[in-house]
C-alpha positions in Angstrom: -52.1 -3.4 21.2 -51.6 -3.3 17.7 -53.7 -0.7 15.5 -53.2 1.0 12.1 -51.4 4.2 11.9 -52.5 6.2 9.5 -51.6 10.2 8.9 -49.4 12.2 6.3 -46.0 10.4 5.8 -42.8 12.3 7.2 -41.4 14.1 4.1 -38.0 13.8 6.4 -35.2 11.0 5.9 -33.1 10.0 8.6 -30.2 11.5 7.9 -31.8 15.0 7.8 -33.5 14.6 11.7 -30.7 16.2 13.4 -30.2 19.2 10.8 -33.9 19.5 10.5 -34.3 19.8 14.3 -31.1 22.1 15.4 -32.9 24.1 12.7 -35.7 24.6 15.2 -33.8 25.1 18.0 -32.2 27.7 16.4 -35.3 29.2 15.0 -36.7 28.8 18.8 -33.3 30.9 19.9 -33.9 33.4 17.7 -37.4 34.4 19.2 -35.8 34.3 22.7 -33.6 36.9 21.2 -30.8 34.2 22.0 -28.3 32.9 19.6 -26.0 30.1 19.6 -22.9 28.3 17.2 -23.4 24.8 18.2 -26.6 23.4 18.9 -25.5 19.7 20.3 -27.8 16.8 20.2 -27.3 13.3 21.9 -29.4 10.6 21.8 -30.7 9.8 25.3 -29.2 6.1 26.5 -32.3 5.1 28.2 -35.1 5.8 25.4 -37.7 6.3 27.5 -36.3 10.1 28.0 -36.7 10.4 23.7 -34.7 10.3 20.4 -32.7 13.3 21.4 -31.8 15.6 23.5 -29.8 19.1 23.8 -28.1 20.8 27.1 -28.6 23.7 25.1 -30.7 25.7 27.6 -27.9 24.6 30.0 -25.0 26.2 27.8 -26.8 29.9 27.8 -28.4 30.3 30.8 -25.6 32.2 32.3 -25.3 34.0 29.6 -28.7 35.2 29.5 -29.5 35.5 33.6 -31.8 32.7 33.9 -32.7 29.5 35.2 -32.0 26.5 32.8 -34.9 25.1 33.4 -36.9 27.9 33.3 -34.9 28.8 29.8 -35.9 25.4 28.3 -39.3 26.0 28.7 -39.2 29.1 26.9 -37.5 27.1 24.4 -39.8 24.7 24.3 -42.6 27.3 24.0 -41.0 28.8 21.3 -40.7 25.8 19.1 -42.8 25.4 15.9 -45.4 22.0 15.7 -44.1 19.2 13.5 -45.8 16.0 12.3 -42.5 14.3 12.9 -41.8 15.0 16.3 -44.8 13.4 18.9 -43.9 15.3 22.2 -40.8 17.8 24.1 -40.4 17.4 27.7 -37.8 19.1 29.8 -35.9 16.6 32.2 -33.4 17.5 35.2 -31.8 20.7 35.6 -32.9 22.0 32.0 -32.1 19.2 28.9 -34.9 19.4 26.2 -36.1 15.6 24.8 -37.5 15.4 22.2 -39.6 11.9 21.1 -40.3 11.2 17.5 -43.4 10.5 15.6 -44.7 7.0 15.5 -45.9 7.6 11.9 -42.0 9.0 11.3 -40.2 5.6 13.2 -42.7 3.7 10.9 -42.6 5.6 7.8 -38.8 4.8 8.5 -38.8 1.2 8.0 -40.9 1.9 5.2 -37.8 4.1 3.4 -35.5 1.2 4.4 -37.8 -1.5 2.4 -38.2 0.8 -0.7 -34.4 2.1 -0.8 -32.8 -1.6 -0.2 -29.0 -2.1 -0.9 -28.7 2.1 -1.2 -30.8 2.1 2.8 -28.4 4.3 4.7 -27.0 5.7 1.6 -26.8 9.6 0.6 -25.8 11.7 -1.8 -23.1 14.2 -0.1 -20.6 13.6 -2.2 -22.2 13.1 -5.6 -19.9 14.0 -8.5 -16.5 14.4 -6.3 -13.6 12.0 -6.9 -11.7 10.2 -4.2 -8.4 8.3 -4.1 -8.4 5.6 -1.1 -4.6 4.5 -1.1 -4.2 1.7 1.9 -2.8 -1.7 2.5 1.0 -1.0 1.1 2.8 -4.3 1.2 6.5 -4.7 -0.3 7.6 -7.0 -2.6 9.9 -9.3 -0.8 8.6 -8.6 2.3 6.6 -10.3 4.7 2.4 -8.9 4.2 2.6 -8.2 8.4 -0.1 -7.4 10.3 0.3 -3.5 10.0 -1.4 -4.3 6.3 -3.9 -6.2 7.6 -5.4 -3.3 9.5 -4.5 -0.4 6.5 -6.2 -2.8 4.0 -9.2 -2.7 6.9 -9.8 0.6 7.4 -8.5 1.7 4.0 -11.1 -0.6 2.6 -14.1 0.4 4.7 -13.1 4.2 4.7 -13.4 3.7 0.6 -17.0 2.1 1.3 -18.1 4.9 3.4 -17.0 7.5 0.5 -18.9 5.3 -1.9 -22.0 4.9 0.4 -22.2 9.0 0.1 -22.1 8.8 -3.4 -18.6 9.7 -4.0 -17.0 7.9 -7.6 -14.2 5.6 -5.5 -10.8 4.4 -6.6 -8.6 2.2 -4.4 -4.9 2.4 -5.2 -2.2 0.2 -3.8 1.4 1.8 -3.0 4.1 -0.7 -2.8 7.8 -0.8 -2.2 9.5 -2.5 -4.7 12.8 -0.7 -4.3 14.8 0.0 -1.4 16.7 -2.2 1.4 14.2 -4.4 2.3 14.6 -5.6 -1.6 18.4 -5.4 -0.6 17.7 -7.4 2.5 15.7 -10.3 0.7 18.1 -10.6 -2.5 21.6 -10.6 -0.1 19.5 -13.2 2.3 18.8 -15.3 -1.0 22.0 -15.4 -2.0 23.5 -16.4 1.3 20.7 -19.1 2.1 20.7 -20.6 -1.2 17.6 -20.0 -1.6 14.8 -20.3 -4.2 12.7 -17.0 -5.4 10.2 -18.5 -6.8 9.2 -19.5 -3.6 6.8 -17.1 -1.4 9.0 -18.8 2.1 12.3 -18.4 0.9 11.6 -15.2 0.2 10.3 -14.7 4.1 13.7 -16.3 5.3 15.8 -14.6 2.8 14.4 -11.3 4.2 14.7 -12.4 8.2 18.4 -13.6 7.3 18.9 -9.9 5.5 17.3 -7.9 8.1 19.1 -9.8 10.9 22.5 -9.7 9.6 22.1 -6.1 8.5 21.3 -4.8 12.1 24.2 -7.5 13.7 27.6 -7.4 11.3 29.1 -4.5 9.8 29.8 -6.5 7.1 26.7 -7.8 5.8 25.5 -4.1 6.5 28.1 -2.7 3.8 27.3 -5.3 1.6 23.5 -4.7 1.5 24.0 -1.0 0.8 25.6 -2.2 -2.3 23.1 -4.5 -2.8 20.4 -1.5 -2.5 22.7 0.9 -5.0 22.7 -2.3 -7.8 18.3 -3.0 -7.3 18.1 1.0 -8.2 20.7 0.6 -11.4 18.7 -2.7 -12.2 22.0 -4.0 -11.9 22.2 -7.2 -14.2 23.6 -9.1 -11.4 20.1 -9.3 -9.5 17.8 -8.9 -12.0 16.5 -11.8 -12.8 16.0 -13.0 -8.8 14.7 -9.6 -8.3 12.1 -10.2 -11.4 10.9 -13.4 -10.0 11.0 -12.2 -6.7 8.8 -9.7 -7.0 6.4 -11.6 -9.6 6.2 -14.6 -6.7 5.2 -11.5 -3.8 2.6 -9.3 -5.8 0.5 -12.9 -7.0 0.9 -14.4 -3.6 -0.9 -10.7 -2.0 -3.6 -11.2 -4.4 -5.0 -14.0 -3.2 -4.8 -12.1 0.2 -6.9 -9.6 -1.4 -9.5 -12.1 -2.8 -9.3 -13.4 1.0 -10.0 -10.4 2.3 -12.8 -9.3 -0.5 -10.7 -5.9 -1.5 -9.7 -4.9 -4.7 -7.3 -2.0 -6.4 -7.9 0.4 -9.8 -4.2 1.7 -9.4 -1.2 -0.5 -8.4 1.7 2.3 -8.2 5.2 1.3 -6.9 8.1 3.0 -5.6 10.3 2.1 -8.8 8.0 4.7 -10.5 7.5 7.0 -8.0 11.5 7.8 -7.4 12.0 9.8 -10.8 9.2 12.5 -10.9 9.8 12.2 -7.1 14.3 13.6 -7.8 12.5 15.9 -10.9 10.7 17.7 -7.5 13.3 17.8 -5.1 15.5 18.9 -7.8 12.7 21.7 -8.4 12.7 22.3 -4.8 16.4 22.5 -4.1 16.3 25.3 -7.1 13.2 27.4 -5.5 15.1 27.4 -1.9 12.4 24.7 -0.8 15.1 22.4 0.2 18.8 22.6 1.2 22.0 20.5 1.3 23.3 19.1 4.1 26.3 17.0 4.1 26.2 15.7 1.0 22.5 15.1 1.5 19.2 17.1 0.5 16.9 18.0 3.3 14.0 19.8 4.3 14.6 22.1 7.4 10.8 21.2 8.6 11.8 23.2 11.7 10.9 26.9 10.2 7.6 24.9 10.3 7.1 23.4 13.5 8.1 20.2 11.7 11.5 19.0 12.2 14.2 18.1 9.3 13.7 15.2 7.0 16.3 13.7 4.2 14.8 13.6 0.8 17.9 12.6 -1.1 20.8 10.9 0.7 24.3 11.6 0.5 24.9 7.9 -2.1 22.2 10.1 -4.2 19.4 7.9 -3.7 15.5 9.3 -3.0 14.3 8.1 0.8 10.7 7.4 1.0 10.0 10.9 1.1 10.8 11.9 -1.9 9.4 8.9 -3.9 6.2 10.4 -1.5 6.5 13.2 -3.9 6.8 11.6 -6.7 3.6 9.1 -6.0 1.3 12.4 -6.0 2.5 13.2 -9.1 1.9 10.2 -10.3 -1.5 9.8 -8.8 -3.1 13.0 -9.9 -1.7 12.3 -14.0 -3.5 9.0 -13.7 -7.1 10.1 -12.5 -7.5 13.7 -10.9 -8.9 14.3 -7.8 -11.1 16.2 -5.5 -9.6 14.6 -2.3 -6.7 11.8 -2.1 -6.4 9.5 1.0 -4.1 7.6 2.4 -4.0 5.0 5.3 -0.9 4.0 7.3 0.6 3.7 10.7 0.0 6.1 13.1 4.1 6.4 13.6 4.1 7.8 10.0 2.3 11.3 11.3 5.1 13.1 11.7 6.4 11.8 7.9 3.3 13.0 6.5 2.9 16.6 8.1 6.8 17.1 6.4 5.7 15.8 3.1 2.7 17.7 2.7 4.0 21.0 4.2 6.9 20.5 1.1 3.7 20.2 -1.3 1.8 23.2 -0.1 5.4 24.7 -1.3 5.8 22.8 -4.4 2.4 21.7 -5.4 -0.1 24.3 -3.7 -3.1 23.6 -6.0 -2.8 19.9 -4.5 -1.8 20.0 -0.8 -5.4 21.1 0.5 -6.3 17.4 -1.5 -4.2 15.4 0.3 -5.6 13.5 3.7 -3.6 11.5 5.8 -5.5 8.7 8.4 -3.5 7.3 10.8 -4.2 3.6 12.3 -3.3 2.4 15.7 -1.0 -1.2 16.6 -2.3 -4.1 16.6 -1.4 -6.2 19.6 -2.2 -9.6 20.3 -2.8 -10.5 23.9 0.9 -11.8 24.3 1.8 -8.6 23.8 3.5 -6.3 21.1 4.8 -8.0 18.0 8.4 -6.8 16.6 9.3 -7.3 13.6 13.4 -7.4 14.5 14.7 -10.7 13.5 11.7 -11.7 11.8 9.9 -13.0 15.4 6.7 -11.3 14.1 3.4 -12.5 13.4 2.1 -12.0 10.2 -1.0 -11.0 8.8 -1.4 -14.1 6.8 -0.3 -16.2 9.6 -3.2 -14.8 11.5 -5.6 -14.8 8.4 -4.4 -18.4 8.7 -5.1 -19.1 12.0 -8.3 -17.6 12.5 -9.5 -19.6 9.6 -8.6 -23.0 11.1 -10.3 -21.8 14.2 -13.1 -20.9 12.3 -13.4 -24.3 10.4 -13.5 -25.7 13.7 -16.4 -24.2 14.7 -18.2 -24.3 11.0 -17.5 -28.4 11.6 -20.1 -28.6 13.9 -23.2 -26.9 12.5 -25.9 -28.1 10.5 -24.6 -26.6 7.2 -23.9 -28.4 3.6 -20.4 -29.5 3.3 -20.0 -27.2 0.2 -21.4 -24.1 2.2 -18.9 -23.9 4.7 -15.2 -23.0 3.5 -16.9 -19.9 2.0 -19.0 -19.4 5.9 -15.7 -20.4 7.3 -13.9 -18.2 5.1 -16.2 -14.8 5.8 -16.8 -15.3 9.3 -12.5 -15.7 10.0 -11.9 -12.4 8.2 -15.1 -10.6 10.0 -13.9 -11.4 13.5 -10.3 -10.2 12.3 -11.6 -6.8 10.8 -14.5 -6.3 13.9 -11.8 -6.5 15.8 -9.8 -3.7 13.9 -12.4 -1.1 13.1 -14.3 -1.4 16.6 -11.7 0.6 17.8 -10.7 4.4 17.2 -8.9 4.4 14.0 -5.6 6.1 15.3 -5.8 3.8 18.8 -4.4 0.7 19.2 -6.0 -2.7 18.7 -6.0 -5.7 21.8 -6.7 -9.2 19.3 -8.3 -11.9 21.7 -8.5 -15.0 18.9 -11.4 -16.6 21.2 -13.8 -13.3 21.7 -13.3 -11.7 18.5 -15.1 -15.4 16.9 -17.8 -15.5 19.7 -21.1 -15.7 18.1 -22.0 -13.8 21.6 -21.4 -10.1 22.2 -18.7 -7.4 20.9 -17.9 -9.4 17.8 -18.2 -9.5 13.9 -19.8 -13.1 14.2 -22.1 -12.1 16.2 -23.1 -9.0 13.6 -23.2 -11.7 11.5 -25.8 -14.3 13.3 -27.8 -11.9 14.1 -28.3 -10.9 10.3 -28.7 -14.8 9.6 -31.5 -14.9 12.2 -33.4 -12.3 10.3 -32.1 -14.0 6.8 -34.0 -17.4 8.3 -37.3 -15.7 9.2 -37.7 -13.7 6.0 -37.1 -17.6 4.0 -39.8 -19.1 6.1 -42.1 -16.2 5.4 -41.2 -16.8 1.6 -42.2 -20.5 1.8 -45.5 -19.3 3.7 -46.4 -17.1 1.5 -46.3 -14.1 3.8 -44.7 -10.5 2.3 -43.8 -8.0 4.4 -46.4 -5.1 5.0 -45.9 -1.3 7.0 -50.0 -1.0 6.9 -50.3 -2.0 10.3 -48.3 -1.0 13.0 -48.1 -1.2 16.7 -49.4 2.0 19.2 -45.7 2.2 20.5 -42.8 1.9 18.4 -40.3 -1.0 19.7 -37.0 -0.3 21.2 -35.5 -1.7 17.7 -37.7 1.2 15.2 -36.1 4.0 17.2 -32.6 2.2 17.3 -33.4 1.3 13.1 -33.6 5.0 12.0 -30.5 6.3 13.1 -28.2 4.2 10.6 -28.0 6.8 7.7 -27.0 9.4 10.5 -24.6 7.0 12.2 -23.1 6.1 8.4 -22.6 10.0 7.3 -20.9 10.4 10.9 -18.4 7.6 10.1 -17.4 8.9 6.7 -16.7 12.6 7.9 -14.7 11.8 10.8 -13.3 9.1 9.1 -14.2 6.5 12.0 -15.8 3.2 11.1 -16.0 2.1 14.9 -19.1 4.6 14.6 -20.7 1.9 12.7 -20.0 -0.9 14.5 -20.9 0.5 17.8 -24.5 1.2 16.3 -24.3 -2.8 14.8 -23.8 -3.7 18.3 -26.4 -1.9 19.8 -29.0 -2.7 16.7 -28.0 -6.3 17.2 -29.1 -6.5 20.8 -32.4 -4.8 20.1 -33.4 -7.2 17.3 -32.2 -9.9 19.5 -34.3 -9.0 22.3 -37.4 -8.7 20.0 -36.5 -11.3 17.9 -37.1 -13.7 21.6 -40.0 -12.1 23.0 -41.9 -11.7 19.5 -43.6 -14.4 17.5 -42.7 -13.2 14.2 -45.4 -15.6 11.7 -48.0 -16.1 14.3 -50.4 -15.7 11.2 -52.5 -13.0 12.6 -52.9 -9.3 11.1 -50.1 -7.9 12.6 -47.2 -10.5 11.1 -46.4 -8.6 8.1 -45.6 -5.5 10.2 -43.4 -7.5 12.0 -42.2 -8.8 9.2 -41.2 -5.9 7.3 -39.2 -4.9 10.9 -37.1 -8.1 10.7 -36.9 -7.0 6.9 -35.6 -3.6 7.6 -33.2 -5.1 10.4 -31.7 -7.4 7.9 -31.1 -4.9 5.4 -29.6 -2.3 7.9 -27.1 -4.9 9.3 -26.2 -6.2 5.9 -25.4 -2.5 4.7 -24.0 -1.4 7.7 -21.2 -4.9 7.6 -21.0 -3.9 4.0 -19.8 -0.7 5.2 -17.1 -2.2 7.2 -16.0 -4.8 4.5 -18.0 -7.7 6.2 -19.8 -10.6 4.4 -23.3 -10.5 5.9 -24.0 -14.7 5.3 -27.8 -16.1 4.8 -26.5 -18.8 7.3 -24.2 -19.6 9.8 
């Protein structure tokens, strides 16, 4: 039965719920002459037993020499009347639920209609400054798929930053020196081949990188190589000119594949100077030592274990160019918190360079965040990248797009429509894929699931939204706007599932976790879905515009929430 709810609106938004409430617990503690550090709440999986619930009567009975159950009742005795909470049982051997108002759950879909693009949004961070460094690729390199997944998570941790109200910039680190640009210059020059080409420059690298690993020889000859791209020998420098011109435009329109953009582009042939000026600092204060020729950091008196900054030829490793990139980074725009994405193998790296910051740089090392991402590994099994027999990320990006055209082919959309639905729906099954998982674990790609328009997908995110898109354009043509006057006795399985996404979005950006966010897509997807087939939406009686503005507040919470992730959200599919 449908009926009007009427009552004082909640003066609480979504996001404050759970401190609100462990507020009251604590408050209800107190009176017991109990006291506790960590109030946990969970939400219940079967929502019958409420919005939330807390073992906390569980965690002290002991403590206090009493029953649980008999503790949670004195709990529950003890805890003030809200308009936003409707009832608190105690279930099993002494968990408190708690159910929320239906004028809150409907008041909620009211916030989501007013607020719009900023639903979900807060304003944590307003006023700090954050550097998001991911993606990485090197100039005469192959863009594999280890940048695929950086430029993922790097892209959607940035999103979550901006979502609570941080002011964002993305930067882009990228090798331009080194032996890999040793590798692909020697593997030109043997193969003949042409740098203004983006696959000779692929095969000039696989010939570098194989004959470096498999002749002595070629391995003495590339070190050479490496010492003349740090000189800017004129030998190589106009191949290495072109070369890396041809790489850094043919990753752009990766980028504007891929929707991501970059403030700061800063490269290791910058980074290597300030990066010797603070080794050389280092080596002076005692920070560092030499070591056969070399200089090194004895991580060891840290836990940590010895690194080379400066090699024995006299040229900076990645670590200290590390150094130097900080530098660099903090001259260009100052910070309140730097972070950077890369493979979870890098760890270790990291700990070393930012233990020799806290040392040389103290006022920046507490600024500095590392966030580690897992392996990507198609169901083949691992890719290598010895001897070039690797997949890369554009070969997949590639891939998945054909696939995706397929299935785009054979749907009623307009012919000029569907490279661009193509286009979104091949890179969100790609990054779904990626950020459904915990960001340090590694990633299983099934090409065939990850673009089903059924089940643990970003396709199906994505039809989902379109169903909602199609309802609210047929409502348009009717006529019919969205309303929150009326609204049913019970709230729907999809209003107390709706009102969790600012929670479940501030959750993701502190713990650095997008899978957060898709897990609750997943879940709001097959509550809408369920509705969405037992509900007549524009049945034209009194209660269509409630329903209405549900299937309104749906759409806007899955279109933010695949924003979040770096997902298109399309009108149609």
């Amino acid at each position: 039965m449908w009926v009007v709810v009427s009552g004082r609106t909640s003066r609480y938004s979504a996001y404050m719920v759970q401190h609100q409430l462990t507020a009251l617990i604590a408050r209800a503690l107190t009176t017991r002459g109990l006291s506790s550090t960590h109030i946990e709440l969970t939400h219940p999986t079967d929502l019958a037993h409420g919005d939330f619930a807390t073992n906390i009567a569980l965690a002290l009975a002991k403590g206090a020499g009493k029953n649980p159950r008999v503790l949670a009742d004195e709990i529950v005795a003890a805890l003030p009347s809200v308009d936003w909470i409707e009832r608190v049982e105690v279930a099993g051997p002494g968990f408190i639920n708690f159910h929320l108002s239906r004028i809150f759950l409907r008041d909620l879909v009211r916030t989501a209609l007013r607020e719009g693009e900023k639903w979900g949004a807060n304003t944590a961070l307003t006023g700090k400054k954050v550097m998001v460094e991911h993606t990485q690729p090197n100039p005469f390199k192959p863009f594999h798929i280890g940048h695929l997944m950086s430029n993922t998570i790097g892209e959607s941790i940035s999103r979550l930053y901006e979502f609570a109200g941080a002011e964002v910039r993305r930067a882009n680190y990228q090798g331009d020196v080194g032996r890999h640009v040793a590798m692909c210059l020697w593997g030109l020059k043997k193969l003949g081949g042409n740098p203004h080409s983006i696959e000779d420059l692929g095969h000039a690298y696989v010939e570098g990188n194989r004959a470096y690993e498999d002749s002595d020889e070629a391995k003495r000859e590339i070190i050479e190589y490496n010492k003349m791209v740090y000189a800017n020998s004129a030998e190589i420098a106009e191949d290495y000119r072109i070369g890396r011109e041809v790489s850094l435009e043919h990753f752009e329109e990766l980028y504007t594949l891929l929707g991501s953009t970059f403030d700061y582009y800063f490269f290791e042939s910058q980074s290597q100077a300030p990066g010797r000026t603070m080794v050389k600092e280092g080596l002076a204060d005692g920070v560092f030592a030499e070591s056969e020729g070399a200089i090194v950091f004895k991580g060891e008196e840290y836990g940590l274990h010895t690194r080379v900054f400066i090699t024995k030829e006299g040229l900076p490793t990645y670590e200290a160019k590390e150094l130097g990139l900080v530098q660099l980074k903090v001259e260009k725009w100052p910070f309140d918190l730097s972070i950077t994405t890369t493979a979870v193998e890098q760890e270790e790296y990291f700990k070393v360079v930012y233990k020799v910051l806290s040392l040389l740089r103290p006022e920046l090392a507490h600024r500095l965040l590392h966030v580690p991402h897992g392996m990507m590994i198609l169901t083949t099994g691992k890719m290598s990248s010895r001897k070039g027999n690797v997949v890369t990320g554009e070969s997949l990006l590639s891939d998945m797009l054909e696939r995706t055209r397929e299935k785009v082919a054979e749907r009623d959309i307009a012919p000029d429509e569907k490279e661009t639905i193509a286009r979104a729906v091949a890179v969100a099954a790609i990054k779904y894929s990626v950020l459904k998982q915990n960001a340090g674990k590694n990633t299983t790609f099934e090409p065939d699931k990850s673009l089903s328009f059924e089940g643990d997908s970003g396709p199906y995110l994505q039809y989902a939204h379109t169903r909602a898109a199609s309802v609210l354009e047929k409502a348009r043509v009717a006529g019919v706007a969205p309303s929150t006057a009326l609204a049913p006795h019970e709230a729907t399985m999809l209003e107390r599932i709706l009102y969790r996404f600012p929670e479940v979005v501030r959750r993701a950006r502190e713990e650095h976790e997008p899978h957060h966010v898709t897990t609750y897509l997943i879940e709001l997807a097959a509550a809408w879905n369920s509705w969405y087939a037992s509900e007549k939406i524009l049945d034209g009686s009194a209660t269509a515009p409630y329903k209405l503005a549900l299937a309104q507040a749906f759409a806007l919470t899955m279109k933010n929430g695949l924003w979040v992730l770096g997902i298109q959200a399309p009108e149609k599919m």
